[in-house]
C-alpha positions as CSV (number, residue, x, y, z in Angstrom):
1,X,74.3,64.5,39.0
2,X,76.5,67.9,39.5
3,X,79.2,66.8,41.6
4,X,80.0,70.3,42.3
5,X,76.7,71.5,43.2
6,X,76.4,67.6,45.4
7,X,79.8,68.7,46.9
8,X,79.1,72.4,48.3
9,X,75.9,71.2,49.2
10,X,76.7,68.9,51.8
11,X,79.5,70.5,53.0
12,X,77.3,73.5,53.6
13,X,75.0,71.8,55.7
14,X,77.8,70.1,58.1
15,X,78.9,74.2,58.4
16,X,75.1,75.5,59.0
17,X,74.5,72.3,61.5
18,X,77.6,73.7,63.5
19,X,76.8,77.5,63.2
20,X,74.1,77.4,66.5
21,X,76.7,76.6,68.6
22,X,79.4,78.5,70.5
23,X,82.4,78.0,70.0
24,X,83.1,76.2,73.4
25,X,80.0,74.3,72.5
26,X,82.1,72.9,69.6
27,X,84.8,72.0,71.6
28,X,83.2,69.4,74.1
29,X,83.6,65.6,73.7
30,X,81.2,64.6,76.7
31,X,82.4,60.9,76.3
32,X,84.8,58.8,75.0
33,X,82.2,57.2,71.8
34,X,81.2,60.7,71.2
35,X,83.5,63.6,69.3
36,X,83.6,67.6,69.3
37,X,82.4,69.6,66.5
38,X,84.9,70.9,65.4
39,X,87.1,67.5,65.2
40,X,83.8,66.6,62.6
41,X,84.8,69.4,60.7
42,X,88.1,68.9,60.5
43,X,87.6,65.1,60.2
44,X,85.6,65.4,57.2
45,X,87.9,67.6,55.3
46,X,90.7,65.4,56.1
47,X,88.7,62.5,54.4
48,X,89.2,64.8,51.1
49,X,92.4,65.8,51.7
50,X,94.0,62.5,52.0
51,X,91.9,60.4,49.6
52,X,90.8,62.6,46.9
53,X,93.6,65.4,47.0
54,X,97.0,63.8,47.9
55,X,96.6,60.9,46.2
56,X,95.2,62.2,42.5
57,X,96.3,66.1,42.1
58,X,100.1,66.0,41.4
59,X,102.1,68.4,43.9
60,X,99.6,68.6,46.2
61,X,100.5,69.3,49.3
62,X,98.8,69.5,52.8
63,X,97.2,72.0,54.7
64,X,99.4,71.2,57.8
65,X,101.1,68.3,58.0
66,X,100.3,67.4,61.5
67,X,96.3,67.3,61.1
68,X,97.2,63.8,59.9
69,X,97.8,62.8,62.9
70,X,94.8,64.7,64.6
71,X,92.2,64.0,62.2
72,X,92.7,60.6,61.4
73,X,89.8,58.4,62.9
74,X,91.0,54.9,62.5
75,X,92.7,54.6,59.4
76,X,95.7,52.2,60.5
77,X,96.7,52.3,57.0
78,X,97.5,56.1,56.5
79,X,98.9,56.4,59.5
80,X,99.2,56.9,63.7
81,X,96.0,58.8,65.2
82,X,95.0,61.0,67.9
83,X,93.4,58.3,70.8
84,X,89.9,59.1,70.4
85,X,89.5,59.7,73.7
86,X,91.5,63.1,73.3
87,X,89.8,64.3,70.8
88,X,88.3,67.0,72.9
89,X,91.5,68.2,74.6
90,X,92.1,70.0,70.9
91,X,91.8,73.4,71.6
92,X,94.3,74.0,68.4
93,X,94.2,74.4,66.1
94,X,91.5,77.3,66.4
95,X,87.8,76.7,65.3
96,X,88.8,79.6,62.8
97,X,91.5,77.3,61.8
98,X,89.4,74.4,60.9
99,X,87.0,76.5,58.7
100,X,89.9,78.0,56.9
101,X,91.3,74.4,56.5
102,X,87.3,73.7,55.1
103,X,87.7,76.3,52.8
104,X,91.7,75.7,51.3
105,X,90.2,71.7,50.8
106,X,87.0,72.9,49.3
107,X,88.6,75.0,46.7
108,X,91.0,72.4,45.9
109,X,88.3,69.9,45.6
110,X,86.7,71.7,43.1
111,X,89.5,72.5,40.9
112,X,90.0,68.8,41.0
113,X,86.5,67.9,39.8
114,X,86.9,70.5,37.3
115,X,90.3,69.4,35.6
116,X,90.1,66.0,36.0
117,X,86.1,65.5,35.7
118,X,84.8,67.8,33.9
119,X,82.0,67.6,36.2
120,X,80.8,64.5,35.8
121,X,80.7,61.3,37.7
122,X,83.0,59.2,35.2
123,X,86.1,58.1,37.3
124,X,87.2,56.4,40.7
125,X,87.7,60.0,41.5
126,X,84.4,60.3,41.5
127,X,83.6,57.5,43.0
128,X,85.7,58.5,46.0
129,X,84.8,62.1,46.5
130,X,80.5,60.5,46.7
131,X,81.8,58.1,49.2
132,X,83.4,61.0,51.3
133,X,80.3,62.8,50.5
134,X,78.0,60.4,52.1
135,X,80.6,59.5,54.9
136,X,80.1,63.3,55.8
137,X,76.4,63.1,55.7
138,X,76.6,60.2,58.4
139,X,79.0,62.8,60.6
140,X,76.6,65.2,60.0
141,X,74.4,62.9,61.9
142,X,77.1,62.1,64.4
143,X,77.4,65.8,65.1
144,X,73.7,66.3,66.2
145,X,73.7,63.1,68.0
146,X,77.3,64.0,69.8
147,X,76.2,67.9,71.0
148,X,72.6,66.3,71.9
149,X,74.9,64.2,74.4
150,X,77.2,66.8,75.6
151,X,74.4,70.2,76.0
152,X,71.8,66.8,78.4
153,X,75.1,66.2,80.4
154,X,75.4,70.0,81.1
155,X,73.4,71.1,84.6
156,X,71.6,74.1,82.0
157,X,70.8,71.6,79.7
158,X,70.6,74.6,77.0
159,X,69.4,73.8,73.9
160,X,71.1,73.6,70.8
161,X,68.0,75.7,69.1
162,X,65.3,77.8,70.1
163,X,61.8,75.9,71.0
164,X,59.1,76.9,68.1
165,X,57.2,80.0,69.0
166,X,54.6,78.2,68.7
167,X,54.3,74.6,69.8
168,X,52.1,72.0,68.0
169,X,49.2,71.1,69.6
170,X,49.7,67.0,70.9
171,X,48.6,64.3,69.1
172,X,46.7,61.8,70.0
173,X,48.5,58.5,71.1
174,X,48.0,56.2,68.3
175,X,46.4,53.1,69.3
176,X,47.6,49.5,69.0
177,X,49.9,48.8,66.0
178,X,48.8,46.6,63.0
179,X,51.4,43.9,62.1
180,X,51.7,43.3,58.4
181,X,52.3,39.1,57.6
182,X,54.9,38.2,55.1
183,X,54.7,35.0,53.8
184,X,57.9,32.4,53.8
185,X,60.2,32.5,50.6
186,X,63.3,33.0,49.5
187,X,64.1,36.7,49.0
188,X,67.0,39.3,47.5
189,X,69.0,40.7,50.5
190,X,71.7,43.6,50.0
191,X,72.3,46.6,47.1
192,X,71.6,45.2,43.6
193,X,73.9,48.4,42.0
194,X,72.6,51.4,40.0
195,X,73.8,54.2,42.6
196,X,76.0,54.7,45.5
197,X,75.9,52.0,48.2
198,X,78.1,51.2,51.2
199,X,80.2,48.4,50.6
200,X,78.6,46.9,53.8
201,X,75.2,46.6,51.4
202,X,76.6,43.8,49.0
203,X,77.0,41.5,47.5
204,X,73.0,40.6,46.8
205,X,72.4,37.3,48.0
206,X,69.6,34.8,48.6
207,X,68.0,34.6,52.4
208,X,65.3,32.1,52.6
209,X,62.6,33.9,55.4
210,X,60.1,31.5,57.3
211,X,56.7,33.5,57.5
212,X,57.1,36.6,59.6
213,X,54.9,40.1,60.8
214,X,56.1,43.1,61.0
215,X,55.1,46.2,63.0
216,X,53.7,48.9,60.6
217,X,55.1,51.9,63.0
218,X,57.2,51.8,65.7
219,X,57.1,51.8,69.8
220,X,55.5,55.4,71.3
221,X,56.5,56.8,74.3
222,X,53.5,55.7,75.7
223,X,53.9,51.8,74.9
224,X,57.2,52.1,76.7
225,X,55.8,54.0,79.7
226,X,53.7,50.6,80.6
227,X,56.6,49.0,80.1
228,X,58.4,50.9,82.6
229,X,55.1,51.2,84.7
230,X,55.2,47.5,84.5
231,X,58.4,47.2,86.5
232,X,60.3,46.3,83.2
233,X,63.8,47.8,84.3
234,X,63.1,45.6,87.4
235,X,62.4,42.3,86.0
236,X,65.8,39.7,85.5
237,X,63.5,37.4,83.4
238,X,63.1,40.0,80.7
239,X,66.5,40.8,80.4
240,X,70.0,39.5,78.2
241,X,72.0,38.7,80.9
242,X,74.4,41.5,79.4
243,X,72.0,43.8,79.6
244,X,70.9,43.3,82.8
245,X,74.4,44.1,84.4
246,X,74.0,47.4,82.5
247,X,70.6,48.1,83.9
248,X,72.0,47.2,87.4
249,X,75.9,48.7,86.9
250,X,74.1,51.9,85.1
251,X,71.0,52.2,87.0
252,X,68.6,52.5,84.1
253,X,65.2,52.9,84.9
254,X,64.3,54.9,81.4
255,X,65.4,55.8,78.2
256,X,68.2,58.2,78.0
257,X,67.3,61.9,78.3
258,X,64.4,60.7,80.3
259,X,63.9,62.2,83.9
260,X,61.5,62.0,86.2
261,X,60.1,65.7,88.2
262,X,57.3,65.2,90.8
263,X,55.7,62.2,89.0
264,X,55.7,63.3,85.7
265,X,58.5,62.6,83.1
266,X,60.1,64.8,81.2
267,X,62.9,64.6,78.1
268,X,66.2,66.8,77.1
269,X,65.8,67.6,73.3
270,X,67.8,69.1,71.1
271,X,65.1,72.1,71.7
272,X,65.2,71.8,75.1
273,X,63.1,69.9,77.8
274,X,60.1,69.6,77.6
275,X,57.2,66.8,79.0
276,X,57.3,63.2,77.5
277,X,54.5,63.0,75.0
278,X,52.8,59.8,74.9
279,X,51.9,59.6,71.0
280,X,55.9,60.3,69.6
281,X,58.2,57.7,68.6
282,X,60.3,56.5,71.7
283,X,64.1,57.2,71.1
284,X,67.5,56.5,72.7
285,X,67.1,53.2,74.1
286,X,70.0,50.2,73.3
287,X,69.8,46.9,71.8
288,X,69.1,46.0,75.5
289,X,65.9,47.7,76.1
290,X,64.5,46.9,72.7
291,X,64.8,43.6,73.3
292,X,63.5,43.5,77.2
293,X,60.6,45.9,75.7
294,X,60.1,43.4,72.5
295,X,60.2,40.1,74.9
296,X,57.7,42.3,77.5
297,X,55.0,42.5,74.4
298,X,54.9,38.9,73.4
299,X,57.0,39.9,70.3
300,X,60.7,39.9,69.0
301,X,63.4,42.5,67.0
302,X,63.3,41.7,63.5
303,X,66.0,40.4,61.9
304,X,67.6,42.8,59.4
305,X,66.7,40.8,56.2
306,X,63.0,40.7,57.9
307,X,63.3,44.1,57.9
308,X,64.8,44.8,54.5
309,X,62.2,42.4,52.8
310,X,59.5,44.4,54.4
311,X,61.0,47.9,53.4
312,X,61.9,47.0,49.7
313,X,58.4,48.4,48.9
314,X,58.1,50.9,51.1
315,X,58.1,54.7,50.3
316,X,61.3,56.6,51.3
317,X,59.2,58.7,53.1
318,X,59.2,60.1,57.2
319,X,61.0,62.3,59.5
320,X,64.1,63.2,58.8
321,X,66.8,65.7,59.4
322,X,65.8,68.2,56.5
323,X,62.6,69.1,58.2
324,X,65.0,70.3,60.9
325,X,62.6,69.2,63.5
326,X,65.5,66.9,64.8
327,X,63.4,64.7,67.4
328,X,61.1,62.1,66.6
329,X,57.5,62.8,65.5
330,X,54.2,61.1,66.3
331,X,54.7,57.5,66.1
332,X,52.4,56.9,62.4
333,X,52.4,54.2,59.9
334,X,56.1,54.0,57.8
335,X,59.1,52.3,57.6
336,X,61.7,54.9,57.5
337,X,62.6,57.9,59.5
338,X,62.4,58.9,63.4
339,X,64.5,56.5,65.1
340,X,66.8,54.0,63.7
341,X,65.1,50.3,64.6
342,X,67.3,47.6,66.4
343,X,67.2,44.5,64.5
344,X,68.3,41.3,66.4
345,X,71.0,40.8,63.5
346,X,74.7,40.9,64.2
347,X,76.5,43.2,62.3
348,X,78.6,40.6,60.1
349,X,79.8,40.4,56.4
350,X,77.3,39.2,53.7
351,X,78.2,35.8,51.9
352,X,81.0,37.1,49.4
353,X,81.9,40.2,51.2
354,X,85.4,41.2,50.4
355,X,86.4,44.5,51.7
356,X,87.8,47.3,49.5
357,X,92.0,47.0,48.7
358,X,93.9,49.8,50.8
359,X,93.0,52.0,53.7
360,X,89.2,52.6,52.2
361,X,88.9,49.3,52.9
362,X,89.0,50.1,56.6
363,X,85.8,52.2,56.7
364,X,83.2,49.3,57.4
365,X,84.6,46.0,57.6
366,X,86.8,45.6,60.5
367,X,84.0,46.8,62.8
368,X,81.9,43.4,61.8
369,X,82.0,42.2,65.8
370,X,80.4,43.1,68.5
371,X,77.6,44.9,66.9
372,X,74.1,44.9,66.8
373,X,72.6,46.3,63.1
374,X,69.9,49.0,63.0
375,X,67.7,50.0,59.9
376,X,65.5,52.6,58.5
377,X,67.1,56.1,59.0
378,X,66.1,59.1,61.8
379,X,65.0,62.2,62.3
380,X,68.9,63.2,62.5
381,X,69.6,61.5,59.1
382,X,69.9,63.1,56.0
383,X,66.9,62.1,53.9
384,X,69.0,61.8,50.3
385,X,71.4,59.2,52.9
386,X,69.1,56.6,53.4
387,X,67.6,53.6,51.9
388,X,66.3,50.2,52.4
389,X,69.9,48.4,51.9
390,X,71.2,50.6,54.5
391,X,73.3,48.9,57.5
392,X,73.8,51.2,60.5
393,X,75.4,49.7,63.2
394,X,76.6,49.9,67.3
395,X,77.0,48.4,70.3
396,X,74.1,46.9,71.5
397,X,74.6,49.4,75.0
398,X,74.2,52.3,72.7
399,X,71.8,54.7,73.9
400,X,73.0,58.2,72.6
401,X,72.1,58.0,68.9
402,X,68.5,58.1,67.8
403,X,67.5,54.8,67.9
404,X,64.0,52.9,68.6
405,X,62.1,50.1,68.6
406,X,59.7,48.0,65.8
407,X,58.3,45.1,66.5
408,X,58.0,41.5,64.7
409,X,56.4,38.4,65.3
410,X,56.3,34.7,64.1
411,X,53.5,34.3,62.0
């Protein structure tokens, strides 16, 4: 590992995901959960600046003192922050600002790893620029997922890239999907150590599974369609009785980005609209609909340790953001990639969870309530970022990132 070459690497590609977009584009926060682009790159430098560079370089001093305050997401530890909801009334500093701030924090970064590292991976310096790597990789995600939101609120809808010249000719819709049975036993659950890890994936512990079948792809757009055809926005009896207030207080009636034109649907992409096609992967529907849509079939969300038993052998292989695709492809056999899967696990600490000491601490364990966990990666996600131990989580109303459904049984 060249921590150097890992470090300009994925702060490259949070700068090339950004340079499609105007630079009112990058100023939009279309909702309170999402965040402009240009507060994720100033956010992500600030990670850097105040846990790599003020901390461990000796006379270092900031960039400008106030981005502190601005940048901060929720670190109650460092200090005050900027409500998130404001977040898009930033129009300073400058976008040209930000970069510049990028590039002062980059070199600095470097000259750390140099002096202090050598460039290797030998110290908790080390350890803490990875971690702010792979925080930026999951605001890299964040990004796509928060300008997908704010170009499909737009009247345009304009797209955040071109269409292909040449579209792919459609797939045919796959037919029904084969459930693989697992057999009852006790199993490993979390990050056994050998490589970076949130500390959300540990400690390893023992989960004792009754006998279970999983899905081998996930939900298409056409197995939600007969949902939907099937009056399944309109049926009480298939709903959580939260979400069923959402469906009626929201008016869902199909996934988001989903609109209906003279009988035909049609979906906002980050490529533009274009016609629902039967044979992809469906995408951006909550904990809510996955379970209404799971309790429709005759079937059930996997737990997450279901779902990490089942993946521990599978190849890291599927859609993901480096194909720069960015939507979910034809719905095929494999575990990772596409849409993140719903799991019907609460996001809560593993038996002998202690979070980290100080304000790192904060990143992951004071959000264990009120959240549903999701597994397997997306087509926004990095693929280097994911991996079976991997614990995504939100809201079980969240329809905005790229989330899906897979499907499990008793067996």
């Amino acid at each position: 590992m060249n921590l150097v070459e890992d470090y300009r690497t994925v702060r490259g590609c949070t700068v090339a995901l950004a340079a499609p977009l105007s630079v009112e584009d990058q100023m939009i926060q279309s909702m309170p959960d999402a965040s402009s682009t240009k507060w994720h790159l100033a956010h992500t430098t600030w990670f850097f600046e105040t846990f790599v560079l003020s901390p461990h370089v000796a006379g270092y001093r900031p960039v400008d003192e106030r981005y502190a305050f601005l940048f901060n997401s929720y670190y109650e530890g460092v200090g005050p922050q900027l409500p998130r909801t404001r977040r898009g009334q930033l129009s300073r500093p400058s976008l040209a600002e930000v970069h510049d701030y990028r590039r002062r924090v980059d070199a600095a970064v470097e000259r750390c790893i140099d002096r202090r590292l050598g460039g290797e991976v030998s110290s908790g310096v080390a350890a803490t620029i990875e971690l702010g790597l792979h925080h930026e990789q999951q605001h890299q995600e964040l990004l796509l997922t928060d300008v997908k939101h704010a170009l499909g609120q737009q009247p345009l809808r304009p797209a955040y890239l071109a269409a292909p010249a040449s579209p792919a000719l459609p797939a045919p819709t796959p037919g029904p999907a084969r459930f693989r049975r697992f057999d009852a036993g006790v199993v490993s659950i979390g990050h056994p150590g050998g490589g970076f890890a949130f500390d959300n994936e540990g400690p390893p512990h023992r989960h004792f599974l009754e006998p279970f079948a999983l899905a081998e792809r996930p939900v298409t757009a056409a197995e939600y369609l007969a949902f939907m055809r099937d009056g399944g926005y309109a049926r009480a009896e298939l709903w959580l009785s939260d979400g069923w207030r959402r469906v009626q207080s929201e008016q869902w009636r199909a996934p988001l980005y989903w609109e209906e034109r003279e009988g035909a649907w049609e979906l906002y992409t980050l490529r533009g609209v274009r016609p629902v096609d039967p044979a992809e992967t469906v995408a951006h529907v909550s904990y809510f609909e996955a379970d209404a849509f799971a309790r429709w079939a005759g079937a059930r969300l996997p737990t997450e340790e279901e779902w990490e038993h089942a993946a521990s052998s599978a190849p890291l292989a599927g859609h993901f953001a480096d194909a720069g695709r960015f939507h979910p492809g034809t719905a095929a056999d494999g575990t990772f990639g596409d849409v993140w899967q719903w799991t019907q696990s609460a996001y809560l600490a593993y038996p002998g969870y202690r979070a980290p000491a100080g304000p790192i601490g904060e990143y992951n364990g004071k959000f264990m309530s009120g959240q549903m966990v999701l597994r397997g990666g997306s087509c926004l996600t990095p693929a280097g970022h994911i991996r079976a131990t991997y614990r995504n989580f939100f809201p079980p109303e969240a329809r905005w990132q790229m989330s899906g459904i897979r499907l499990a049984r008793d067996a």
